[in-house]
C-alpha positions as CSV (number, residue, x, y, z in Angstrom):
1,X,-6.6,-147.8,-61.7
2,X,-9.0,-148.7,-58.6
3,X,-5.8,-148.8,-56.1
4,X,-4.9,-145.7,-57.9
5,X,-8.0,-143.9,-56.8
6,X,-8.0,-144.9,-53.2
7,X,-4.5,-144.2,-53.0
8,X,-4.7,-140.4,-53.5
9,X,-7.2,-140.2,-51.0
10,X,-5.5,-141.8,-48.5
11,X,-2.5,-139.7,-49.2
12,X,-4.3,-136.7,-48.8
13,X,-5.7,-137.6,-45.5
14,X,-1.9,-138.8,-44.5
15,X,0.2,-135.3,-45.7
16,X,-1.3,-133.1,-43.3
17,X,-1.0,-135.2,-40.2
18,X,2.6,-135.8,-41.7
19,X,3.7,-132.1,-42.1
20,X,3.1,-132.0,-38.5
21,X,5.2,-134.5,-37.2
22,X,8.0,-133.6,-40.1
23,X,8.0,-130.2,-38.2
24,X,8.4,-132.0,-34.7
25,X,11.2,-133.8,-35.9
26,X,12.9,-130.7,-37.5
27,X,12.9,-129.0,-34.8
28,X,14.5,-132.2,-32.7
29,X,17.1,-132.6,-35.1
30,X,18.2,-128.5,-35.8
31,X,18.3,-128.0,-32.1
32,X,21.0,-130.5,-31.8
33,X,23.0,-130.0,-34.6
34,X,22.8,-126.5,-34.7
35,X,25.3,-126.9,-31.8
36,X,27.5,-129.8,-33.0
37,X,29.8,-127.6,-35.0
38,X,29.9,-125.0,-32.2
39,X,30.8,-127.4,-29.2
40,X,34.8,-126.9,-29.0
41,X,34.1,-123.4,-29.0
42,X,31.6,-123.4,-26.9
43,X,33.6,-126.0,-24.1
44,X,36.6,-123.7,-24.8
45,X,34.6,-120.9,-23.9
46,X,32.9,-121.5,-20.8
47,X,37.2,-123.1,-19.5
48,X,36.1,-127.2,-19.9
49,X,38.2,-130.1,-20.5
50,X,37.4,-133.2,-22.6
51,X,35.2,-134.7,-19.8
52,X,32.8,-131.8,-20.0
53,X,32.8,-132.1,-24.1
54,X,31.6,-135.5,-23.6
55,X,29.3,-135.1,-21.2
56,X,27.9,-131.8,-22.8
57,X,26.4,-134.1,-25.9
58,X,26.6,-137.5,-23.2
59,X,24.0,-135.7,-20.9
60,X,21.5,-134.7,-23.3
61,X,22.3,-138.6,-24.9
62,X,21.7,-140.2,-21.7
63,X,18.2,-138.6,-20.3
64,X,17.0,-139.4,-23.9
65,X,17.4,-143.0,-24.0
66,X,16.1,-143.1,-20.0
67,X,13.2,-141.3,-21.0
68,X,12.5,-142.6,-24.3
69,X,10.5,-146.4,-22.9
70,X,8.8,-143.9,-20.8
71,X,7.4,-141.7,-23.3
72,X,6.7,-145.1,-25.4
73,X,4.7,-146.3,-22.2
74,X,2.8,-143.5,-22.0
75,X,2.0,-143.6,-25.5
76,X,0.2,-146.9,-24.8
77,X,-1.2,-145.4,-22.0
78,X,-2.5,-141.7,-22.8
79,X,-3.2,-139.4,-25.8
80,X,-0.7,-139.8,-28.2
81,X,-1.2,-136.0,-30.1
82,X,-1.1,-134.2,-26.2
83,X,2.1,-136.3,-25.5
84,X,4.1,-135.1,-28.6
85,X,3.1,-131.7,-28.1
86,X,4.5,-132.0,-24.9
87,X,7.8,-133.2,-25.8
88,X,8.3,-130.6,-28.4
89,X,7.7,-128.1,-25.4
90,X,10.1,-129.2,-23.0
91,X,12.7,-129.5,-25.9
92,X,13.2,-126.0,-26.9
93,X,12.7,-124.2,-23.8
94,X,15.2,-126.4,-22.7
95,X,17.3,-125.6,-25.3
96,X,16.6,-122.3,-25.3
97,X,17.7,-122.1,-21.5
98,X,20.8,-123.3,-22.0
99,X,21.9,-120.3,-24.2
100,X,22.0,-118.2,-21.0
101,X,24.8,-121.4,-19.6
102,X,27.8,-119.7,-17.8
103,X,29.5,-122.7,-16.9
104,X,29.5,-126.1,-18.3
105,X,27.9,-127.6,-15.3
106,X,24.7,-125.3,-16.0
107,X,25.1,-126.0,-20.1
108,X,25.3,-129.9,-18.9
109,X,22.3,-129.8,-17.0
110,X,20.1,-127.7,-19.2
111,X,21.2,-130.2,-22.1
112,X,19.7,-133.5,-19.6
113,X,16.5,-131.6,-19.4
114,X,16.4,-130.9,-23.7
115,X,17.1,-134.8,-23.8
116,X,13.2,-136.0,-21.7
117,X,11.6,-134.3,-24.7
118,X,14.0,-135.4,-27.6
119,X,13.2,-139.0,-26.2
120,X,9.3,-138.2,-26.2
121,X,10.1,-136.9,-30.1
122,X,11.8,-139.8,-31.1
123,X,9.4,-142.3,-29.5
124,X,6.6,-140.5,-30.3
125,X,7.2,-139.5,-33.9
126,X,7.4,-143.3,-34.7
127,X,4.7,-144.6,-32.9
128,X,2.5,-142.0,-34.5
129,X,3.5,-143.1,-38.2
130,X,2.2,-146.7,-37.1
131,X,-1.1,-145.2,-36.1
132,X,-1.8,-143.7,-39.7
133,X,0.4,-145.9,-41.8
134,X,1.2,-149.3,-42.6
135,X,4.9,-150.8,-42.6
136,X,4.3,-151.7,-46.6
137,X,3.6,-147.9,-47.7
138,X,6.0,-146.3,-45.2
139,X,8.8,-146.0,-47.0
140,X,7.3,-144.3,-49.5
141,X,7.3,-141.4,-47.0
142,X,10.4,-142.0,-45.6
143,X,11.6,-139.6,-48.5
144,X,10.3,-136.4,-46.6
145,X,12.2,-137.7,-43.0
146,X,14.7,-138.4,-44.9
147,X,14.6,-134.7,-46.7
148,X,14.1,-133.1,-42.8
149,X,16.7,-135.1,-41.5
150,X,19.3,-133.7,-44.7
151,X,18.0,-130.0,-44.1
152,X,18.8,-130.2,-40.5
153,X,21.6,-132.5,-40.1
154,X,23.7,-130.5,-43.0
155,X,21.7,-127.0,-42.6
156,X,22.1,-127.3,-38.6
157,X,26.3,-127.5,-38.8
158,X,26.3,-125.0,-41.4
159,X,23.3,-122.6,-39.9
160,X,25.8,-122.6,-36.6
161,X,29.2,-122.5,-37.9
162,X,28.2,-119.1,-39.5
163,X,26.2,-118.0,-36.4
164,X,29.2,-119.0,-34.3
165,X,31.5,-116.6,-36.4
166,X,29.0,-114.0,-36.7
167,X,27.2,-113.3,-33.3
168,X,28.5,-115.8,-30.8
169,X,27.6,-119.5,-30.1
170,X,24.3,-118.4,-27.5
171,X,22.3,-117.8,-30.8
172,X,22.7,-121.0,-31.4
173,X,19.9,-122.1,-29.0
174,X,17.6,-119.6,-29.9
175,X,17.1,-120.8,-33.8
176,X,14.8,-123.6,-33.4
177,X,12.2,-121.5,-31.1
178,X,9.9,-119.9,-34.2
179,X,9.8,-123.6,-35.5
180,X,8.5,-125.6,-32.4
181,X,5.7,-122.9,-31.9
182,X,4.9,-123.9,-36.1
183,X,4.9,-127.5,-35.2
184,X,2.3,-127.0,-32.5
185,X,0.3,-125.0,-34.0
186,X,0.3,-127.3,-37.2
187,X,-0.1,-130.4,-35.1
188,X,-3.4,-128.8,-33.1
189,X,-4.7,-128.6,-36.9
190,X,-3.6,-131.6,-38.6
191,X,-3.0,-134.5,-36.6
192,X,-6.0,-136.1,-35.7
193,X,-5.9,-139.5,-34.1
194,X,-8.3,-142.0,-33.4
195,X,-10.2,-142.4,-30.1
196,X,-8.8,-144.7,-27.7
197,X,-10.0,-147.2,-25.2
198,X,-10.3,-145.3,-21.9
199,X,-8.9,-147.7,-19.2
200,X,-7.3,-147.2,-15.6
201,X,-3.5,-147.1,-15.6
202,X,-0.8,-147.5,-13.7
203,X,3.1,-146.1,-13.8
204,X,5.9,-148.1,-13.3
205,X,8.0,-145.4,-11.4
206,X,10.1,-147.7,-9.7
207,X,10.8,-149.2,-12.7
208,X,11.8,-145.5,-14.1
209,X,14.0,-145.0,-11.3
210,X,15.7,-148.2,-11.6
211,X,16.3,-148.2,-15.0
212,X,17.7,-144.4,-15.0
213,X,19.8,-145.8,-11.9
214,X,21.5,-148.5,-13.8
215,X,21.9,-146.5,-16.9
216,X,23.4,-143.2,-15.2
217,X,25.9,-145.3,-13.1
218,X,27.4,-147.2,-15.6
219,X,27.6,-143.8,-18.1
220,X,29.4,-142.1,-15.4
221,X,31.9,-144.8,-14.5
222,X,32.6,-145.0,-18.2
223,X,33.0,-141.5,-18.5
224,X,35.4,-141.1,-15.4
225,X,37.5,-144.4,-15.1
226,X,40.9,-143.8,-16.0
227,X,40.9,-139.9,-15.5
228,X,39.2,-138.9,-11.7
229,X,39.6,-142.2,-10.8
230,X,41.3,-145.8,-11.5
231,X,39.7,-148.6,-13.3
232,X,40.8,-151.0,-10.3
233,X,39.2,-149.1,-7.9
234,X,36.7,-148.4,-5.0
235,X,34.6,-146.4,-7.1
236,X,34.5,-148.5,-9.8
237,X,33.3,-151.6,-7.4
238,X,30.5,-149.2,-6.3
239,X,29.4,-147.9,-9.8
240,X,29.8,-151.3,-11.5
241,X,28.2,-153.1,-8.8
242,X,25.3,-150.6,-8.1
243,X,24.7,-150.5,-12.1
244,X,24.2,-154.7,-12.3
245,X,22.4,-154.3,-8.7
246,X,19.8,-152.0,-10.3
247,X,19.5,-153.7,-13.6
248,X,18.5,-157.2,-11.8
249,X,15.8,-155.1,-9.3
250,X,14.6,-153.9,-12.7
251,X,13.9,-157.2,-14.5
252,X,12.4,-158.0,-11.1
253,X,10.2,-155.2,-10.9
254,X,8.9,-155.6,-14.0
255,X,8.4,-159.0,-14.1
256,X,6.0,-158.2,-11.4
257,X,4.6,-154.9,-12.5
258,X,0.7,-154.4,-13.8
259,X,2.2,-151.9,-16.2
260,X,5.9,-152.5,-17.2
261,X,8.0,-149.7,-18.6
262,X,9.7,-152.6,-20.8
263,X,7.0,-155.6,-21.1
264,X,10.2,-158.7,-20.8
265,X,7.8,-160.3,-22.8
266,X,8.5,-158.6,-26.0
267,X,12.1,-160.4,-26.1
268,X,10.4,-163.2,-27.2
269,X,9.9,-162.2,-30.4
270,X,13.1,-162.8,-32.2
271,X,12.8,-159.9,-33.9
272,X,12.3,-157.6,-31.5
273,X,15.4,-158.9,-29.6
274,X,17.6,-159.1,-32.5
275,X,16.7,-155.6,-33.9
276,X,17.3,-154.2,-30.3
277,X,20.9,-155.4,-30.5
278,X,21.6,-154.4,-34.4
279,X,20.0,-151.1,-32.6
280,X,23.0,-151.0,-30.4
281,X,25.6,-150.7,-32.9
282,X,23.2,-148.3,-35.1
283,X,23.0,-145.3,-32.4
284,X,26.7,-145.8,-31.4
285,X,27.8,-145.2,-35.3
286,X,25.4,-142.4,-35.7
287,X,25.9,-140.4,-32.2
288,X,29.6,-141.3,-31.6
289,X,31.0,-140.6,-35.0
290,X,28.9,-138.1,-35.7
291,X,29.6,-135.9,-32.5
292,X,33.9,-136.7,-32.9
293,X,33.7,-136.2,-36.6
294,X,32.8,-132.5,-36.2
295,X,36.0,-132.3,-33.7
296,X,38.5,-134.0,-36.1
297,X,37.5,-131.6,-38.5
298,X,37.9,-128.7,-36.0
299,X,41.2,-130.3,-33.5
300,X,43.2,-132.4,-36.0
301,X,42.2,-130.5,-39.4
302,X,42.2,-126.9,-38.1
303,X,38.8,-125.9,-39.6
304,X,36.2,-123.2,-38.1
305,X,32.9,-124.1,-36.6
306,X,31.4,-123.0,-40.6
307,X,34.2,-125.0,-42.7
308,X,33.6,-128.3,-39.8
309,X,30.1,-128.0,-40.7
310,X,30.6,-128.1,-44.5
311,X,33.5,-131.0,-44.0
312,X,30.5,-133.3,-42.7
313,X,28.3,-133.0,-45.5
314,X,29.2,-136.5,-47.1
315,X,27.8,-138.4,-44.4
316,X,24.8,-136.5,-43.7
317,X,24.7,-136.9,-47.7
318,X,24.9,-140.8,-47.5
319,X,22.6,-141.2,-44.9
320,X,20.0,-138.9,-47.2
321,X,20.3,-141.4,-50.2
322,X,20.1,-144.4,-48.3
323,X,17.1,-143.4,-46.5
324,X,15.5,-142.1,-49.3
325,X,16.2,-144.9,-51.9
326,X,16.0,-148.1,-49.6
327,X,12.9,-146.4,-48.4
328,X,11.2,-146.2,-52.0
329,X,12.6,-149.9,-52.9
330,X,11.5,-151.8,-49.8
331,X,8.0,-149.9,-50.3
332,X,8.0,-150.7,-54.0
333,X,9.4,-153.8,-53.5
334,X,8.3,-155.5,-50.1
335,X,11.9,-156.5,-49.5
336,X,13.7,-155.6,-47.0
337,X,16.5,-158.1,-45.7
338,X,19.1,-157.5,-48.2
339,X,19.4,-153.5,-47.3
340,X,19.6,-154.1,-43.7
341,X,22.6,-156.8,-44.5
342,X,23.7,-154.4,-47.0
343,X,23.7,-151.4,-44.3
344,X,25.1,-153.9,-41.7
345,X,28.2,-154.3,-43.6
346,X,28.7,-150.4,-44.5
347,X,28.6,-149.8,-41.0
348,X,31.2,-151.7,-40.4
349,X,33.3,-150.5,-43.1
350,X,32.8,-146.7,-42.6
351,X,33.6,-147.8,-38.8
352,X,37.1,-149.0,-39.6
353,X,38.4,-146.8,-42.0
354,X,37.4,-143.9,-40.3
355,X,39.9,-145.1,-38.0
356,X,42.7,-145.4,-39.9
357,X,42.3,-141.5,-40.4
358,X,45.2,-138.6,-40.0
359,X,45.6,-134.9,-39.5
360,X,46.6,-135.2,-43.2
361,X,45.0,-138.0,-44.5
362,X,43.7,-136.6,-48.3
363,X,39.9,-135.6,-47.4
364,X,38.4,-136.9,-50.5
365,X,39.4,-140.6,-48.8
366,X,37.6,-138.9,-45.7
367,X,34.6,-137.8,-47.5
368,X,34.2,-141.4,-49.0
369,X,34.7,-143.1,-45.2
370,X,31.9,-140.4,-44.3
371,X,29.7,-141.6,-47.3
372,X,30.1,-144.9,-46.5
373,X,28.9,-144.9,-42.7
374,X,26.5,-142.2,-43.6
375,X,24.7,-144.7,-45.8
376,X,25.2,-147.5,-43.3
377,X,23.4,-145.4,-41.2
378,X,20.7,-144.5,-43.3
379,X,19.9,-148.2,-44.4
380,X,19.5,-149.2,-41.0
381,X,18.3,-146.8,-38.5
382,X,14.6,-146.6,-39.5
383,X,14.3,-149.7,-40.7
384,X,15.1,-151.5,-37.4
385,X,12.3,-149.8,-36.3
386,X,10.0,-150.6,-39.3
387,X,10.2,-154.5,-38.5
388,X,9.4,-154.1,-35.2
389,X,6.3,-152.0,-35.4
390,X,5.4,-154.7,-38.3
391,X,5.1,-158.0,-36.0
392,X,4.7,-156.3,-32.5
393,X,1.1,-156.2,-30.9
394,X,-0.4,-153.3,-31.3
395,X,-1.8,-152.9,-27.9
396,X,2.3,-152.7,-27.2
397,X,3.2,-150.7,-30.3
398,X,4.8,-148.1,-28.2
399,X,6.5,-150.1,-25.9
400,X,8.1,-151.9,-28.8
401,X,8.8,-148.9,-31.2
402,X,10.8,-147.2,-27.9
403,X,12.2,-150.2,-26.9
404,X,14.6,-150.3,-30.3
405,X,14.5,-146.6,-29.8
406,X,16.1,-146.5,-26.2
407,X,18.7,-149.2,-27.1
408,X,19.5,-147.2,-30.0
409,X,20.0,-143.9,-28.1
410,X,21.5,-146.3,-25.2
411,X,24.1,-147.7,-27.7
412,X,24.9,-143.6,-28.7
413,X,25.3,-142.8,-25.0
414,X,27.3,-145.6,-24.0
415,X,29.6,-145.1,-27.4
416,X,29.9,-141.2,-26.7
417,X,31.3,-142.0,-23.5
418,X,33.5,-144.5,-24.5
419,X,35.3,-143.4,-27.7
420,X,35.2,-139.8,-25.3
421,X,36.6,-141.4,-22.5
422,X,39.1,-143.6,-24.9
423,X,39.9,-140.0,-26.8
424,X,40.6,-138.3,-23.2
425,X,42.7,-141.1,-22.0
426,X,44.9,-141.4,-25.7
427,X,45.4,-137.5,-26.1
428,X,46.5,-137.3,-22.4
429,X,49.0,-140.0,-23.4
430,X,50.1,-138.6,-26.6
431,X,51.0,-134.4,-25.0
432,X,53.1,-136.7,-22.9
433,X,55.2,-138.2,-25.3
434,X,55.0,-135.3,-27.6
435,X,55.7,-132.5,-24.7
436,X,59.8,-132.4,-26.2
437,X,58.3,-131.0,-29.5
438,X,56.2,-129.4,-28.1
439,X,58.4,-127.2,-25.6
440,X,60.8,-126.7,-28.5
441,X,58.1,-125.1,-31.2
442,X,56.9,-122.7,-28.0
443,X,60.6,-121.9,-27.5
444,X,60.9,-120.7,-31.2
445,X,58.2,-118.7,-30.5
446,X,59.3,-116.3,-28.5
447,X,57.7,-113.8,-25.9
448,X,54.4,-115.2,-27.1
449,X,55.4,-118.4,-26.3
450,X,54.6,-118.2,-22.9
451,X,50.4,-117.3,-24.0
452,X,50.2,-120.8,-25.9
453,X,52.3,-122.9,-23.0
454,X,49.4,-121.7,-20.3
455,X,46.5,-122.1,-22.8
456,X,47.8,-125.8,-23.4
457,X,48.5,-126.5,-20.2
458,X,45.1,-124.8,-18.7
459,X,43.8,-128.4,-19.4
460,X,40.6,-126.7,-21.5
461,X,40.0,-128.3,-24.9
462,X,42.6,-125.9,-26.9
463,X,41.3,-123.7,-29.8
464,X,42.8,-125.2,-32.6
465,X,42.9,-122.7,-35.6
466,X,43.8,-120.1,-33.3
467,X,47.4,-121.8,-32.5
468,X,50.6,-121.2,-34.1
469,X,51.8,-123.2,-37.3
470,X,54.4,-124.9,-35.1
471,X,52.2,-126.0,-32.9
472,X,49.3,-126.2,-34.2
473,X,51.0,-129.1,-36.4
474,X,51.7,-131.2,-33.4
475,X,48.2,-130.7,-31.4
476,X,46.7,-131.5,-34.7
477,X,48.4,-135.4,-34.9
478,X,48.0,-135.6,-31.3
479,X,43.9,-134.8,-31.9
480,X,43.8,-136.6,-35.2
481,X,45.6,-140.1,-33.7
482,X,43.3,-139.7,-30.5
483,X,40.0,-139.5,-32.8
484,X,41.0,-141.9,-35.0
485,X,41.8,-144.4,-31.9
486,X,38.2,-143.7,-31.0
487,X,36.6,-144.7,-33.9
488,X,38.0,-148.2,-34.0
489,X,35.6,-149.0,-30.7
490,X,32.9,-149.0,-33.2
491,X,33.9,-151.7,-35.2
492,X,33.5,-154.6,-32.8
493,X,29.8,-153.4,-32.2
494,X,29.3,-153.1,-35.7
495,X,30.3,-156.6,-36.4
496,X,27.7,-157.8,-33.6
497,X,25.2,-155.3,-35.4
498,X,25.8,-157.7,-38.5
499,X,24.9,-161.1,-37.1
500,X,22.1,-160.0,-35.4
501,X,20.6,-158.8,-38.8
502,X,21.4,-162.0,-40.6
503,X,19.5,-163.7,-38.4
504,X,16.4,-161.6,-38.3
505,X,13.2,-163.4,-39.3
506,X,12.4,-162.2,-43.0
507,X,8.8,-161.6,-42.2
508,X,6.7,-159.8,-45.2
509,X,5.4,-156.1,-44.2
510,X,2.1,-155.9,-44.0
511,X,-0.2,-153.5,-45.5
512,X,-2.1,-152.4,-42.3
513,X,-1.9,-149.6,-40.2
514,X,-1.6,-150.0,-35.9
515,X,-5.1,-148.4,-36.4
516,X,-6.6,-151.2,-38.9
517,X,-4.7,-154.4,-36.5
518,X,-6.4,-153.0,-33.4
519,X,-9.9,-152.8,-35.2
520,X,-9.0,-156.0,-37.4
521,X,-8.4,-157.9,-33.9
522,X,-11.5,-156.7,-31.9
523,X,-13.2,-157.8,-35.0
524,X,-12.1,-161.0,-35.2
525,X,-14.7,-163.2,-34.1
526,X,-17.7,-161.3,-35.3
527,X,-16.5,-161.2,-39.3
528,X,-14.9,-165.0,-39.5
529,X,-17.2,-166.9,-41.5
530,X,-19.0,-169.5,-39.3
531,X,-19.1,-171.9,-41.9
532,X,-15.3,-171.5,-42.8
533,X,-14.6,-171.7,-38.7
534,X,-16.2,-174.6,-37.9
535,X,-14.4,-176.5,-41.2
536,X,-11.0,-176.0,-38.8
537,X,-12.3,-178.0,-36.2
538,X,-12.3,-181.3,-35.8
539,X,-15.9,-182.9,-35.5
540,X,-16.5,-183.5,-31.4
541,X,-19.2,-186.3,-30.5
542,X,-22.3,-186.6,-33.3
543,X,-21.9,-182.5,-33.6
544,X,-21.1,-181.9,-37.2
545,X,-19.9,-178.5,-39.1
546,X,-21.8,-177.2,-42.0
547,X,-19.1,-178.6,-44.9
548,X,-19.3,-182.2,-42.9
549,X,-22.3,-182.3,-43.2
550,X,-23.0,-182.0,-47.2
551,X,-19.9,-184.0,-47.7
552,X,-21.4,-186.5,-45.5
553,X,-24.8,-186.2,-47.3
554,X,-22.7,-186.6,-50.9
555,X,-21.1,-189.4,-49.8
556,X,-24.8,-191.3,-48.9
557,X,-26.3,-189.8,-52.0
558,X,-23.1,-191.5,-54.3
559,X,-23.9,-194.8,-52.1
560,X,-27.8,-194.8,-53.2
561,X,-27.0,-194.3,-56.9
């Protein structure tokens, strides 16, 4: 009954603060889903190819997971409520700036300026929770992320499908504006956080420009090789080799720096290094399969922006019950091994039979390969994180939280490009070999033949439902194969993903917020007991402790009697 008491409390001072980071995150999430149904129609519309596709949801991908140790720096660094306001800011007006896109170069770059504040959101969100609750109760309250994360990862498709039809795809970026000015104005109000130790600081900016050096090379070598250019080539030699040359200046750097972006010393913990590469495989199964799900549904299946947004619901669905449930148990419960392992394994599952998908392949098997990595997903993505905050130092908290963070959204970037690149390369391959076919179901098409030759041969991503039965038949295998091909790069990762959870150290939560470890360490050698101090030491010259002592003087009182 007493824990009872002092829970409600506590959950009444937690809710508030809460509601304003739920909203942070809401907005985060519907700004980039609202799009994800829309995007074929979108690339289609402003005349770009299957490089621009990738590199419309690669670019936003990319500035996210530079930014994202940054914003978890800073968070170590400077206030921690002014910071996430911040982010939310340059989010939406970022977003909402790349409504007025006329080409995809412009929607490109407006969608690398929305990522720098979804990386503050995600890095900031989390480091937050730490600050006002403990590993043990969190997942308890994972429910109502996991809730957000449903209403905007199945509402967001849906919400733009029918926007798409309706008005146009620009309204799209426009939806999420009345909600970020409710999350600041709810955050101002509710989220109040604890003082913090002024101190002088110092940035790492050449360990920023490094590390978004290294990154953006190797993304856009990825991305490119095989299409603009050869693998065996000049550019490669210079991408690859500038990549690896600005990856070792940056372990340099911050080997040396007062203030590291990434502190190297946190991959001594085994658990923040392992999580960091189960990470990986997490962001690549969530972002890449995610992002090429919505265009099987649209290329290879023939559905509208609307009916690809309904199609997806089973894995935003399985990702909502995992979250939610393995949330509740491991709060209940204090376990949390067996779920990761358990997500570990889905991940890998959902991976490989999503790539063993067709144009035709009966979409109740689909919806159950959706399920599947959907709850792989949702087993593992925020509970990576969990571990993490529970052993890391809490004078690093941020570092560490956005450290799994950034590899995370750095295993979703490099993954996007990839499978993208790998999709690219096989559907190139495939209107080759199929370009007989094709030329004879144009032929039976008469004068409007020649329409659908030039639109296919434009080299713009094709608007699927729009084509002819005949051909629409053919683009949709040649789509389907191409996707499917894509999602088999996952399963490798995924595999990886698995060992590195087995071996995680299966440390108990504890019941202490950020907050309570920072006070509990500062007060460390003012509330230990003397007496029960000095009985861990060993006795030094004729100085004895207090429990030495009466033994000592029991001892000579047994002798006299």
């Amino acid at each position: 009954m007493a824990t009872a008491s002092l829970d409600a409390p506590a959950q009444r001072r937690v809710l508030p603060a809460l509601i304003g980071l739920l909203l942070g995150t809401f907005v985060s999430m519907l700004a980039s889903t609202v799009v994800s149904t829309s995007l074929p129609v979108i690339v289609h519309d402003l005349s770009g190819d299957q490089n621009a596709y990738t590199w419309v949801v690669t670019a936003t991908l990319l500035t996210t997971a530079i930014s994202t140790p940054i914003w978890g720096k800073l968070a170590d660094l400077f206030n921690r409520k002014v910071l996430i306001q911040v982010a939310i800011a340059i989010f939406v007006l970022a977003t909402a700036a790349a409504g007025f896109s006329q080409n995809t170069d412009m929607l490109i770059a407006f969608r690398a300026v929305q990522g720098l504040g979804a990386g503050g959101l995600a890095a900031l969100s989390q480091v937050i929770m730490a600050d006002i609750i403990s590993p043990r109760e969190r997942g308890r309250y994972m429910g109502l992320f996991g809730a957000v994360m449903a209403v905007a990862t199945v509402g967001g498709p849906l919400l733009g499908g029918v926007i798409t039809d309706a008005f146009g795809w620009r309204f799209n970026f426009f939806v999420a504006l009345p909600f970020a000015v409710a999350a600041l104005l709810i955050q101002q109000r509710t989220l109040h956080l604890p003082a913090r130790a002024k101190r002088k600081v110092k940035i790492d900016y050449v360990g920023i420009v490094l590390l978004s050096a290294a990154v953006s090379l190797l993304l856009i070598w990825v991305t490119n090789a095989g299409s603009t250019f050869e693998w065996a080539s000049t550019e490669t030699l210079l991408m690859v080799g500038g990549a690896v040359l600005a990856a070792i200046l940056f372990v340099v750097v911050e080997l040396r720096s007062a203030e590291p972006l990434v502190p190297l010393t946190l991959f001594r913990d085994a658990t923040f290094t392992l999580a960091t590469i189960a990470s990986i495989a997490t962001g690549l199964a969530m972002f890449g399969t995610s992002v090429f799900l919505s265009q099987y549904m649209q290329m290879a299946r023939g559905a509208t922006p609307t009916e690809a947004g309904v199609m997806t619901i089973p894995m935003i669905g399985g990702l909502l019950v995992a979250s939610i449930v393995v949330g509740a148990l491991i709060s209940r419960f204090g376990r949390w091994k067996p779920f990761l392992i358990a997500g570990g394994v889905l991940l890998i599952a959902g991976s490989f039979l999503l790539s063993t998908i067709h144009y035709d392949t009966n979409f109740a098997l689909v919806s159950l390969y959706m399920f599947l990595l959907g709850a792989g997903v949702g087993m593992t993505m925020q509970n990576l994180v969990l571990i993490v905050q529970n052993t890391a130092n809490p004078t690093q908290m941020g570092a560490a939280s956005s450290g799994v963070t950034f590899f995370r959204s750095l295993g979703g970037t490099i993954g996007v490009s990839v499978m993208g690149a790998a999709l690219a390369s096989m559907a190139t391959s495939l209107f080759t070999d199929r370009a007989d076919d094709l030329k004879s179901a144009i032929m039976g098409l008469g004068e409007s033949g020649a329409a659908v030759a030039q639109s296919l041969q434009s080299g713009a991503i094709p608007q699927v439902s729009t084509l002819p039965e005949s051909v629409r038949v053919i683009v949709e295998d040649i789509y389907a194969q191409s996707i499917a091909h894509s999602f088999l790069i996952a399963v490798p990762v995924a595999v990886v993903s698995l060992i590195a959870i087995l071996f995680l150290p299966n440390r108990p939560l504890t019941r202490m917020t950020t907050t309570e470890r920072v006070a509990a360490s500062e007060a460390d050698f003012a509330t230990v007991s003397v007496p029960a101090g000095m009985a861990s030491l060993s006795a030094t010259g004729t100085v004895m402790t207090q429990d030495a002592a009466a033994s000592h003087r029991d001892a000579r009182m047994g002798e006299d009697g």
